[in-house]
N, C-alpha and C positions, 0 to 999 in steps of 0.2 A: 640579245642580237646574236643569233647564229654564226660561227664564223670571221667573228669580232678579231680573236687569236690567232689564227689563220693570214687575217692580212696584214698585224703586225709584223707577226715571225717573218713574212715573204719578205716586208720592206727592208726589215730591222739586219734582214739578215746578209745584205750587198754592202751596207758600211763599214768604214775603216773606224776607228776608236781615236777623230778628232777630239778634240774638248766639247765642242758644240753634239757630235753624234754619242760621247759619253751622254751629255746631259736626255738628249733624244730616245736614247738604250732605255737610260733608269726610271723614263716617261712612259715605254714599251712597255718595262716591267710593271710598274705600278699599274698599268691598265690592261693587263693581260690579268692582273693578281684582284680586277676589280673596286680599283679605287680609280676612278678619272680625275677626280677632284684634284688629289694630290699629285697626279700625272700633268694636269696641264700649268703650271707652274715648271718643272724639268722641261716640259717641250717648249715652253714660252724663252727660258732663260738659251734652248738650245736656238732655237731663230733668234734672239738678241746675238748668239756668237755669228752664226750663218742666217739670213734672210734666206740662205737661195737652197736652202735643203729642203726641197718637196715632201720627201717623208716625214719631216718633224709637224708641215699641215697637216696630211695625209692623219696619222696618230691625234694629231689635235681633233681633226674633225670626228673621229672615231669617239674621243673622249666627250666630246659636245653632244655626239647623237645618244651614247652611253648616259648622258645628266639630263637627255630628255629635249635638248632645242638643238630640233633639226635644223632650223635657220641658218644659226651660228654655226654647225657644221659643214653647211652649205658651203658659206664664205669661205670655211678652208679649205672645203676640197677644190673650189675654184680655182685658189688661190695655187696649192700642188696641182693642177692641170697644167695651168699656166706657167710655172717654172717648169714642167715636165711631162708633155701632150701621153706620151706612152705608158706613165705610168699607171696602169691598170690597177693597182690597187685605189686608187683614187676616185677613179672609173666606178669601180666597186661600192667607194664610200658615198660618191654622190648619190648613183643606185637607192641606195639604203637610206639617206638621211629624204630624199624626192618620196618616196615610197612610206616612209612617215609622215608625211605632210599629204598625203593623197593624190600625190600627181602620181599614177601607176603607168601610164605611158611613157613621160618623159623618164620616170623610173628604169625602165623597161629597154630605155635609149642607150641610158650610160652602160648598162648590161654588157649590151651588144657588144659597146666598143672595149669593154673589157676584153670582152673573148675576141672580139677581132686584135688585138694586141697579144692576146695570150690564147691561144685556140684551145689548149688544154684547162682552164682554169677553171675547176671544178665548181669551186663555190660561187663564179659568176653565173657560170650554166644552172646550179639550182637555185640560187636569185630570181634569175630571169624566170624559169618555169613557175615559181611561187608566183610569182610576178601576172605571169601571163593567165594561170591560173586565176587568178582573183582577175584579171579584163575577161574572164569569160572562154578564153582561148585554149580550151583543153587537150585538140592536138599539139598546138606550139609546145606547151607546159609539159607532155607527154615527152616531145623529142628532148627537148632539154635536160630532165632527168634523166632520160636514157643517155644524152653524153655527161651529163655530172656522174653518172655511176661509171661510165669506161673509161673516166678523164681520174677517178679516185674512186676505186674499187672496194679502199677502206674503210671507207667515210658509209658508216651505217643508216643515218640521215635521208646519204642520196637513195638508196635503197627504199627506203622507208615514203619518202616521196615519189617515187619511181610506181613502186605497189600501188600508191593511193589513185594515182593516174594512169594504170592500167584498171584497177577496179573503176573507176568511174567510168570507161570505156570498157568496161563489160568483159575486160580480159581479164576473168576469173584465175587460168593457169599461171599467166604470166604475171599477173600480182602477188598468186602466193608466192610465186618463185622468188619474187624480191623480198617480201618481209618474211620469207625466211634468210635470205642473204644477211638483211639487216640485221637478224635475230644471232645470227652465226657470228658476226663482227662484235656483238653487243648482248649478251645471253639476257639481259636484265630489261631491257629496251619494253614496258609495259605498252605503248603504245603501237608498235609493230606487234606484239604476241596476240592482241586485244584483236586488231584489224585481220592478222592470219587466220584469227578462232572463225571471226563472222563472215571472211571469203569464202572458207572452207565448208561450212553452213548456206551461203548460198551455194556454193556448186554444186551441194549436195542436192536443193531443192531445185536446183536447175532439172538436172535429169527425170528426180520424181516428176517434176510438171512437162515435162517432156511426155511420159508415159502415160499422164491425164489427157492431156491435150491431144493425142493422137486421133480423135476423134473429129474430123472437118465441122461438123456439127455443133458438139460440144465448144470445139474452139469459138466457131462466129456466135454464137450465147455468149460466151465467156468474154467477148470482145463488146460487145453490144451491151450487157450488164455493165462493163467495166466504165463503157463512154458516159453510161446515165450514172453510175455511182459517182465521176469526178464533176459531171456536174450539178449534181445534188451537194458533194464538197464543196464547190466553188460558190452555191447560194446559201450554204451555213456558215462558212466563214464569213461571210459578208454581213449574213444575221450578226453573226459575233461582235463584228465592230460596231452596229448600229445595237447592241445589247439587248436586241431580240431573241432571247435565250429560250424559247419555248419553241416558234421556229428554225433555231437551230439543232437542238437538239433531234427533231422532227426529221431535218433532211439527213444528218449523219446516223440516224436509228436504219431508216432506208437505206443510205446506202453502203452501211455495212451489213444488211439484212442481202442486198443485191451481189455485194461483192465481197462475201467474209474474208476472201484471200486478201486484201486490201488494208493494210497497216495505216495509209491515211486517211482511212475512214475511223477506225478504231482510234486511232490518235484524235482527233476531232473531237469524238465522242467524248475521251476522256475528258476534254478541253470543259467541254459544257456541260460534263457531268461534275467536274471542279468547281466552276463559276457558280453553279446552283449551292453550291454547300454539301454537295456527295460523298466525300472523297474515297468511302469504297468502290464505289461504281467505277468510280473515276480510275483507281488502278486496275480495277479487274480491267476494261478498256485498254486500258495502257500495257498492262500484261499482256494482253490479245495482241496487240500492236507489236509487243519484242517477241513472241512468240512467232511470229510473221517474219520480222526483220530486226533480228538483237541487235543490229547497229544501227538505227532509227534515229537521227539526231535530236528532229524535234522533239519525239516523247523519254529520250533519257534528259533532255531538259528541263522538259516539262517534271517528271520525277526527283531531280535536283530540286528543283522551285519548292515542291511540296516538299520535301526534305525539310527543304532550307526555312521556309515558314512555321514546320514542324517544333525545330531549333535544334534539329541532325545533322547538323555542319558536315559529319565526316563523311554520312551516306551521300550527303549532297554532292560535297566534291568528286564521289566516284561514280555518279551519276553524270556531272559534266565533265569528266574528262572522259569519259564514255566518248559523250556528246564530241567533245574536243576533235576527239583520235578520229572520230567519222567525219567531222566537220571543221577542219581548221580555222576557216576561214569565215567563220561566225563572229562575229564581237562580240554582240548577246551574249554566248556561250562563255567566251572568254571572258566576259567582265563580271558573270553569274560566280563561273568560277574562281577569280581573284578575291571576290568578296565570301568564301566560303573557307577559302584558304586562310583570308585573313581572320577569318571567325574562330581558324585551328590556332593562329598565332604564328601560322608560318610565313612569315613575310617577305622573304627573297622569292617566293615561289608566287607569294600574291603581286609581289610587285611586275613580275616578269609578266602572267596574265594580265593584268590592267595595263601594260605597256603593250604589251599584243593587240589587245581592245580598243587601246589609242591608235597603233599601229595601221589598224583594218579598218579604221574608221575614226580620222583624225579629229572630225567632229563631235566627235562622242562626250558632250559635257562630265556627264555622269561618270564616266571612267576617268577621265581628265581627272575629276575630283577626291574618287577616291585613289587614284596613284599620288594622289600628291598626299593623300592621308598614312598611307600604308609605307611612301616614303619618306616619311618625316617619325611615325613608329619605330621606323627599323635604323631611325640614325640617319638618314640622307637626307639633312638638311639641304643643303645646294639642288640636288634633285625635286624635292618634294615643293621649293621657292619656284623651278621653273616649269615646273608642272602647273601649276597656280597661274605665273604670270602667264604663260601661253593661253590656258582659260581664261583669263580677263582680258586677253587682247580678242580673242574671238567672244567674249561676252562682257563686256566694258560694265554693264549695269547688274552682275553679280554679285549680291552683298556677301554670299555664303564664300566666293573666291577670296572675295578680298581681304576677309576675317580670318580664315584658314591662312590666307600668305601672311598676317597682319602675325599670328601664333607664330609660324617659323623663324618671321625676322626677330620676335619676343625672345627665340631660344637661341639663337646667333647677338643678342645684347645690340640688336639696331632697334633702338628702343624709339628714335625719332620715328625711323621708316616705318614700324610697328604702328605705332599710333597714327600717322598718315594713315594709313590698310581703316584701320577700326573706323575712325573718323569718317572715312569715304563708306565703310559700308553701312553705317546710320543714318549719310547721306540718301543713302538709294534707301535703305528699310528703316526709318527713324522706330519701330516697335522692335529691332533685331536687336533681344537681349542678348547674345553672348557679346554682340561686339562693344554693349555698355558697360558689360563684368569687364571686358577685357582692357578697354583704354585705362581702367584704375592702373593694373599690371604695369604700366608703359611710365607712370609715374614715379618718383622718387619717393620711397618712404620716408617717414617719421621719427627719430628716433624714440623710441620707451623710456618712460621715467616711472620707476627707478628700472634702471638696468637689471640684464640678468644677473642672476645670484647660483650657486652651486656650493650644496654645503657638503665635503668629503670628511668620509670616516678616518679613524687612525686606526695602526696593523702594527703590531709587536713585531719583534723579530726585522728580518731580511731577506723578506719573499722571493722567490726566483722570478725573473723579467720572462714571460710570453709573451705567444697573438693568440692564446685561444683563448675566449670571451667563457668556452662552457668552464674553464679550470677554475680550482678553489681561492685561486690569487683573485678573479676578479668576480665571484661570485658575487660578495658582500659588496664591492665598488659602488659609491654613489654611479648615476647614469643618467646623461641627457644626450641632447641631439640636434643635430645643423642640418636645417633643409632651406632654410629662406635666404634669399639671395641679398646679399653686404650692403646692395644701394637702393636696392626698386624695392614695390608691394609684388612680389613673385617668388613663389617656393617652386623647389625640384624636388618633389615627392619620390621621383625613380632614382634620384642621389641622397635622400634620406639617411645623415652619416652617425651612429651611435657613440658615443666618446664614455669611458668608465674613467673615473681616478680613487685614488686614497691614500695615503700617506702615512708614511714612517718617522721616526727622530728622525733619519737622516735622506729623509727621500720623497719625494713626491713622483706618483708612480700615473699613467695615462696610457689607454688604449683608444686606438680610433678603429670601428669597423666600418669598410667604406664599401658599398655596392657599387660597380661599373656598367658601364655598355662595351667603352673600349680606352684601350689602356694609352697614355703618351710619356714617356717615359724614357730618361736617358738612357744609351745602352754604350758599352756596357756597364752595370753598374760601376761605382766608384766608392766602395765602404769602408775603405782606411785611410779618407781625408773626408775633410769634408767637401762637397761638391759646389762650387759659385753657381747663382743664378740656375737653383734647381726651382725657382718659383715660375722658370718657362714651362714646365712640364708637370704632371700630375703630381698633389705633395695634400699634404695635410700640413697645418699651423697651428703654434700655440704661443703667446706672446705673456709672458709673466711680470709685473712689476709690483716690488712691496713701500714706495715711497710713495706715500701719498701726495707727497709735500711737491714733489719734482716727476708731475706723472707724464714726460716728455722721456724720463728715462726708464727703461724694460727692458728685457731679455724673448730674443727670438730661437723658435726651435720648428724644427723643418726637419720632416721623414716621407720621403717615396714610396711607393711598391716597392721600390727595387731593392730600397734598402740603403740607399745615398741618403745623405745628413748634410744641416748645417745648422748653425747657432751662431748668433750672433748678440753683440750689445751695442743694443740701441738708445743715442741720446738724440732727438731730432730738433733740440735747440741749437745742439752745434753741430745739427745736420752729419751725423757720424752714427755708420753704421758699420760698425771693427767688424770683420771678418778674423780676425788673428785673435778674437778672444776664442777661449774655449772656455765649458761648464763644467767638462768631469763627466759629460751623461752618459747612460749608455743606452741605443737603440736597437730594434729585431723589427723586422719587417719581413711579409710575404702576401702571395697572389696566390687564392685558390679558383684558377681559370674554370673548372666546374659548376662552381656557382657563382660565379662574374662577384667576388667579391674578393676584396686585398684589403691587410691588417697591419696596422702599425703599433709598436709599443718603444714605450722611453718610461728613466729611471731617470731622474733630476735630482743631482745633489742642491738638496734646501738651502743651502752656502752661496750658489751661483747665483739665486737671484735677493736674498736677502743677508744682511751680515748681521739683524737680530737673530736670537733664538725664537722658534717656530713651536707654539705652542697651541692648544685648542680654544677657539676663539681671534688667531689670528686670521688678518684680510690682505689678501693681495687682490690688487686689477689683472683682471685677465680678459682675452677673447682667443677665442677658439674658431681655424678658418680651413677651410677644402678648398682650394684651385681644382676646375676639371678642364678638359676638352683640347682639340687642338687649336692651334691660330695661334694670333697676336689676342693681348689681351681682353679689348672688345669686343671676342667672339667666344671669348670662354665662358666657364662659371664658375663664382667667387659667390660659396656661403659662409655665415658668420655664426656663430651664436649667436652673437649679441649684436644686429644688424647696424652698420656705423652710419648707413643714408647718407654719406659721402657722395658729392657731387663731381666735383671736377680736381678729382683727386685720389689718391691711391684708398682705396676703399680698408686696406687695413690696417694703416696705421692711422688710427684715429683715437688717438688713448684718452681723451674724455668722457667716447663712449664705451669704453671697456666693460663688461660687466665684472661682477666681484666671485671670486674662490674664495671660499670660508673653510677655514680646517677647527673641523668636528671633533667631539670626542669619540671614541670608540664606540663601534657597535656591537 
């Protein structure tokens, strides 16, 4: 959403630094830096201190239309009207969330009273012009760029818009003039340089045809060829839909034989020289067509498609943002292009086109569906759930929404809600296998008998403590690994965590390597205590016990990214978990933000959890555990080694199902 930061700062920035506008700031911040999620939590707690602070709606609503439900932002900016008629950012946001749901008039309404409240406020004037643009209204949309660019002369955007609404009004000069403006504010600006090239290209052909045409003669042919050429177009397209492709092909041969100047004829062609299985023909056509008109929406789209069918994802997406920069206001184009983008892996860029594509066409199932794909990819669970449920309220009897939302609540640990979603969508498709794979997932595992086992070598000497997995300390390391999730039948293959050990006379030695998305994590670190309740944030676990006799009692070890520690001994018959015990161990930890992954290492003196001698062939219980995510803990992920299928209870102290550490002999 354009201009999102814009109407924060304007609100954010008349407040005094009560308690309540503290909390409303740090709401600001978050959602300025592109988290909503965690922003509407700070603006919620900042209206529990003040109800009557309009701006803390105002940002909420902002935050609501950011997560994808215009609705719900509705209600707030309602809501900051009504505490506060003049405040034109408001004005703004209802704008914006109206104009996502497809109401473009009433859209077009709150506009107005923006700028009536604020006469200079740029980004309501280019609002409105987008606005009006899209109802068809190309002079309204023309004057309103023209005051968004003298209201904020900096603002590259309005420039850029400005241009695009003088070219569609045939004012060739005065559109270069703007995206060059643009271009000066913003030298990188691909979609003003793109639009400049192909102005400039038509004004050039403006004059040559000026000098053909000079001929009265020539001209009324040239007008008279042109009438029969669009409607020989206008009975081939119509073949087209009715899949009379021999007929079509027939009338667009004509009339670009009639009118070779005529890019919509050549584009046509190419259409039905595609359909048939040509596809040389097909681009030579399609060349002919940019040769006429290099910013040609329909056939740079048409060229993405065949890209993108090809399995040239990259050509494709520069093909529609071709398409894009000539034609904003395509959904088509924009949804072509979010799914092209998403094919590169770039997903904040996929997501912003399939939200554009919702944007311009709130109906739009197909886009609807795949934002919620692309936002549940890129980590925005909350986003990617309401993208879903909007599509099931506008398509109730979609099994594919239900099953897709049925996945995100799986990965948020709402494993009722989860299985609700699957359940309802077998209802509507009872042959729709993923959502039969999927309801297993929403169940409780099993636990395995006999438990895991892990047999570690023994190491002479007194190795030095790393995190690097390639060093000769943990070359030789036994090695296994945690991806399946402590209670349910569900693994997280993209937190797949590798754990080495091996062991000394006087040490038992453990690396974790853990891959990330994103990190949570106490700050600042705390590495010369140990840290309480670092099991609210991201930690790796290891839980040792050599009694087999009294296996209620173990020893706990806990290491961060960051490098915070704690260890503890645990006897859960007399419910005591000593934090004042120590082990002796010693810890290193680090995050190589490069490759989203962060390492842990510890040195265990053999004494802290056994007071026999540790020799080869001895067994201790153990389980090995990763906490990830933010939240409270039924939105996290908790995998195990040795999965405990704990039900209604802390999934890792379950020391019956511990699996067994075995210390090996040498290798």
């Amino acid at each position: 959403m354009r201009g999102l930061a814009v109407c924060l700062l304007c609100a954010g920035a008349l407040l005094a630094q009560t308690p309540a506008q503290s909390h409303y700031l740090r709401g600001v911040e978050l959602l300025t830096n592109q988290n909503p999620s965690q922003a509407i939590p700070e603006l919620d707690e900042a209206l529990a201190l003040d109800p009557q602070l309009a701006e803390a709606h105002d940002a909420k609503g902002l935050a609501r239309l950011a997560l994808g439900d215009p609705a719900a932002a509705r209600t707030e900016f309602r809501r900051a009207i009504a505490l506060k008629p003049n405040l034109a950012e408001a004005h703004l946001g209802m704008g914006l969330a109206l104009g996502q749901s497809g109401e473009l008039t009433a859209a077009a309404k709150e506009f107005r009273i923006a700028i009536e409240i604020r006469p200079a406020y740029a980004e309501a004037h280019k609002r409105l012009g987008v606005t009006l643009r899209r109802l068809g209204d190309e002079n309204g949309a023309l004057a309103e760029f023209e005051k968004a660019a003298r209201s904020d002369p900096s603002d590259p955007e309005a420039w850029y818009d400005l241009g695009l609404a003088r070219k569609s009004r045939n004012d060739l000069a005065g559109a270069i003039a703007a995206f060059r403006k643009s271009l000066e504010l913003k030298p990188d600006y691909e979609k003003a340089r793109y639009n400049l090239g192909t102005t400039l290209r038509a004004a050039g052909r403006e004059q040559a045809a000026a000098k053909e045409l000079a001929d009265v003669r020539g001209l009324r042919a040239f007008r008279e060829k042109l009438a029969e050429s669009k409607a020989l177009i206008l009975r081939g397209v119509e073949a087209l839909e009715q899949s009379r492709n021999d007929y079509a092909l027939q009338c667009f041969r004509e009339a670009s034989t009639l009118s070779p100047s005529l890019p919509t004829a050549w584009h046509y062609l190419g259409v039905v020289y595609y359909r048939s299985g040509d596809a040389q023909r097909a681009l030579e056509a399609w060349n002919q067509a940019l040769a006429l008109e290099p910013d040609y929406p329909k056939t740079r789209a048409a060229l993405g498609l065949m890209h993108a069918r090809a399995g040239d994802f990259e050509a494709a997406r520069q093909e529609f943002e071709k398409a894009a920069s000539s034609d904003p206001d395509d959904a088509q184009t924009r949804y072509n292009l979010g799914l092209a983008l998403a094919h590169l892996k770039k997903l904040p860029e996929a997501a912003a086109e399939l939200a554009e594509a919702v944007s311009l066409n709130p109906q739009y199932a197909d886009a609807r569906l795949q934002l919620g794909l692309v936002l549940a990819a890129k980590g925005d669970l909350a986003g990617a759930a309401n993208a879903y449920r909007e599509l099931i309220r506008q398509h109730p009897d979609m099994a594919e929404a239900h099953n897709n939302l049925g996945l995100v609540l799986l990965q948020t640990n709402e494993f009722e809600a989860a299985s609700r979603e699957f359940h309802r969508a077998l209802e509507l498709n009872p042959r729709f296998a993923p959502a039969m794979q999927n309801i297993a997932l929403t169940e409780p595992c099993q636990p395995t008998q006999p438990t895991a086992m892990l047999v570690i070598p023994h190491v002479s000497g007194t190795p030095q403590l790393n995190t690097d997995p390639r060093s000769p300390e943990w070359r030789n390391a036994a090695a296994t690994s945690m991806r399946k999730d402590c209670s349910h039948k569900l693994d997280y293959p993209e937190l797949a965590s590798e754990v080495r050990m091996f062991w000394t006379d006087t040490d038992l030695y453990v690396l974790f390597v853990c891959p990330y998305k994103k990190l949570n994590i106490w700050t600042p670190p705390q590495t010369d205590r140990p840290r309480n309740k670092l099991w609210d944030r991201d930690v790796v676990e290891f839980f040792l016990g050599s009694d087999w006799n009294e296996i209620r009692r173990y020893r706990e070890f806990e290491i961060a990214p960051t490098g915070d520690w704690i260890d503890l001994a645990i006897d859960l018959t007399r419910k005591s978990y000593d934090r004042n015990w120590r082990s002796g161990w010693k810890t290193l930890a680090r995050i190589d933000e490069a490759s989203h992954m962060w390492y842990a290492a510890a040195r265990v003196p053999l004494s802290a959890v056994s007071e026999a001698p540790v020799q080869p062939g001895s067994r201790w219980r153990m389980n090995l555990y990763r906490i990830d995510g933010d939240g409270p803990d039924p939105k996290r992920r908790f995998l195990c080694w040795q999965p405990t299928c704990a039900g209604n209870r802390d999934p890792n102290h379950v020391p019956e199902q511990f699996g067994t550490l075995v210390f090996g002999p040498a290798r």
